[in-house]
N, C-alpha and C positions, 0 to 999 in steps of 0.2 A: 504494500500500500504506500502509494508517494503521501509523505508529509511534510507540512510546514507550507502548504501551498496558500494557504489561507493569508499567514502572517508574510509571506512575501511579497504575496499580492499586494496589501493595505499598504506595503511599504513603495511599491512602485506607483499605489495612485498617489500617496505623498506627494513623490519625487514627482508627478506632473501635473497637478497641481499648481505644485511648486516654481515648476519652468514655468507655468499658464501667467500665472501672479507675475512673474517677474517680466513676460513678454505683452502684460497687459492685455490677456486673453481670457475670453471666458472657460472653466476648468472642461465644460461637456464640449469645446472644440476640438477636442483630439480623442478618437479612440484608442484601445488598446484591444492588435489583434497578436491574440497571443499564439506562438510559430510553436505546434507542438510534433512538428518532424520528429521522429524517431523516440516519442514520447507513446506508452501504453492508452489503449482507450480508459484504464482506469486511471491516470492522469488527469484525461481532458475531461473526465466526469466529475471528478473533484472540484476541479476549477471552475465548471459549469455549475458545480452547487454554490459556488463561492459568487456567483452569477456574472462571470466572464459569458458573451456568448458568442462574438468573429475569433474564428482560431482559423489560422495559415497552416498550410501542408506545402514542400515542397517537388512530392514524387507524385506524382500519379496513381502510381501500384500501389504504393504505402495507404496513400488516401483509400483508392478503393477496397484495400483490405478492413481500413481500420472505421469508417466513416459507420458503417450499416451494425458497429458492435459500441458505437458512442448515443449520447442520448441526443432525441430529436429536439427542436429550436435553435441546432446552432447553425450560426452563418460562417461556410467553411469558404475560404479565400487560398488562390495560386499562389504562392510567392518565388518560387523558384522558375528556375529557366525550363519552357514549354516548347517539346519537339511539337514537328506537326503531324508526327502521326501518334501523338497521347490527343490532341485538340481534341477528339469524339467525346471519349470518356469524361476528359475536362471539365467540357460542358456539361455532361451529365451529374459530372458532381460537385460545382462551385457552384458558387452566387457571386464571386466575382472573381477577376485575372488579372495579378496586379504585376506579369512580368512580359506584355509582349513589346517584343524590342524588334519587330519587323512590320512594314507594309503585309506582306505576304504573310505572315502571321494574322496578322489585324484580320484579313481579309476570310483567312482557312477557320477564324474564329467565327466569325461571321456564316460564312457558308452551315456550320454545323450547327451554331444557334439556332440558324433558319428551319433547318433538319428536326431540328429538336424542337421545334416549336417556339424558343422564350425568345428572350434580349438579354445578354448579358454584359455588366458594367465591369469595365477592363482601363487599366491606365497605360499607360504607356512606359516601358524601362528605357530611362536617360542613362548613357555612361558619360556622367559630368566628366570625371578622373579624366578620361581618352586613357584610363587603363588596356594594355590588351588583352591581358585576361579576363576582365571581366566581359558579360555579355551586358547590351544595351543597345539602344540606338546611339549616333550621335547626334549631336545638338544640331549639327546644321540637317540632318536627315529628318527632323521632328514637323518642321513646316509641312512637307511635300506627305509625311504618314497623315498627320492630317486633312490635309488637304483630302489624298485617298478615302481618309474616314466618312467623306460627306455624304458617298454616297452608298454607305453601307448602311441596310435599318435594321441589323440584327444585333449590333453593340453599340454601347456608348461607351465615348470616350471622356471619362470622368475627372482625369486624373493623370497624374507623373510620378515614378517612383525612382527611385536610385541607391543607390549603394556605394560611399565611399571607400577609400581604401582605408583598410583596417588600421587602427593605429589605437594604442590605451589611452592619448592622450586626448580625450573627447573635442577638444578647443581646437587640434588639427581639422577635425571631419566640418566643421563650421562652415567655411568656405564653400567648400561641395553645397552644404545644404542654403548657402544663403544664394550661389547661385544657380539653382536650379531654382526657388522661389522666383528670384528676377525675368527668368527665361520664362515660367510658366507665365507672368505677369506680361511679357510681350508678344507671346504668342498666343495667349487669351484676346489681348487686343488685334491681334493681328488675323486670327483665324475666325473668331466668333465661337470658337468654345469656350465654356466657362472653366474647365478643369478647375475646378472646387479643391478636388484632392491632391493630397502630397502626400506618398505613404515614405517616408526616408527616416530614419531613426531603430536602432536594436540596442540592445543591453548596456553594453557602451558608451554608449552617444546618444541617446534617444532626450537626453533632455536639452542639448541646444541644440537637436533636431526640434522640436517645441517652441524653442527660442527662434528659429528661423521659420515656422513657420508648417511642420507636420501637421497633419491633420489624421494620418495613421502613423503608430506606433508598434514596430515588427519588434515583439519581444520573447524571446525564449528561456534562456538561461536563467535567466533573474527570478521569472515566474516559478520554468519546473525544475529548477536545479540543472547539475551538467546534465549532458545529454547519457544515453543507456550504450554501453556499448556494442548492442545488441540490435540489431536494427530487422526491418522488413523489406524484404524488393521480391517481387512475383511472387509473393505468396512463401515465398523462404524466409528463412532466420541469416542473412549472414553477420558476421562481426565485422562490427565497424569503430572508427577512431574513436 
């Protein structure tokens, strides 16, 4: 049985809050979804008594293993990087997809939604850094996906998320998230999307992610503790980091 999930919790709404207060923001502007990748369904039911209820998955297989053994009412959110041949499944089991970093993504999203019936609210992944490793759009490639988005009626485009580069010094990742605010701000006026959302901030950094302007909060570690060494892919057990 995971514990201590309760008292971590209250200590992460502190801490945003806390950022809220100091960025002159109201504390219900920012959620908290909390990344339970490689965390047990008896985890995420804990947390859900605690009444968390957006939790982030990054696998697809994980998810669809674990989603149908967690309790219903929660809103399960993509955050990791999406092939396009998981998109089917995707859609069958998010409410929302906070990592596609292509047109041709946007688009295969779209097609399947259609398939499926719904609409589903998706942001966009910016790689502010021009890291290579990481995945993302770049910033000059963000106009032209939107643009593409106009004429798609199966998503909306809500939102920008990013991921700086890692660093313990939270005051480094600042940057990244202040401007990735700026860009959602000109490309708001520039496109006629509203992109409302800013999912950038985890364990780390999530509170002058706050201070710049998140509106989600990707948190894992802080909530369920480290991660399990034990993980799920296709319905297997392998070990992992």
């Amino acid at each position: 049985m995971t514990t201590g999930i309760s008292e971590r919790l209250a200590g992460i709404q502190e801490r945003m809050a806390a950022a809220c207060a100091r960025a002159g923001r109201a504390a219900d502007s920012v959620r908290l979804l909390a990344v339970s990748k490689t965390h047990p369904p008896e985890a995420i039911r804990e947390a859900f008594e605690c009444g968390v209820r957006f939790f982030g998955e990054s696998r697809v297989q994980e998810a669809r293993i674990k989603i149908p053994n967690c309790p219903s009412g929660i809103s399960w959110h993509m955050v990791g990087h999406l092939q396009r041949n998981k998109v089917n499944p995707a859609v069958e089991l998010f409410d929302v997809i906070h990592s596609v970093d292509s047109l041709r993504l946007l688009e295969t999203v779209n097609r399947a939604s259609a398939e499926a019936g719904r609409t589903l609210d998706v942001l966009l992944e910016v790689n502010v850094s021009g890291e290579s490793a990481k995945f993302g759009l770049s910033p000059e490639a963000v106009p032209e996906t939107l643009a593409g988005a106009n004429s798609l009626m199966n998503v909306n485009v809500v939102g920008l998320m990013t991921m700086p580069p890692f660093t313990e010094e939270m005051e480094k990742a600042r940057p990244h998230f202040r401007r990735l605010r700026e860009l959602r701000d000109k490309w708001r006026s520039e496109s006629g999307f509203a992109l409302n959302e800013l999912s950038m901030g985890m364990t780390h950094d999530f509170e002058v992610a706050i201070e710049e302007g998140a509106t989600w909060v990707r948190i894992g570690t802080a909530l369920f503790g480290e991660r399990p060494k034990k993980e799920v892919r296709d319905g297997e057990i392998f070990e992992g980091p």
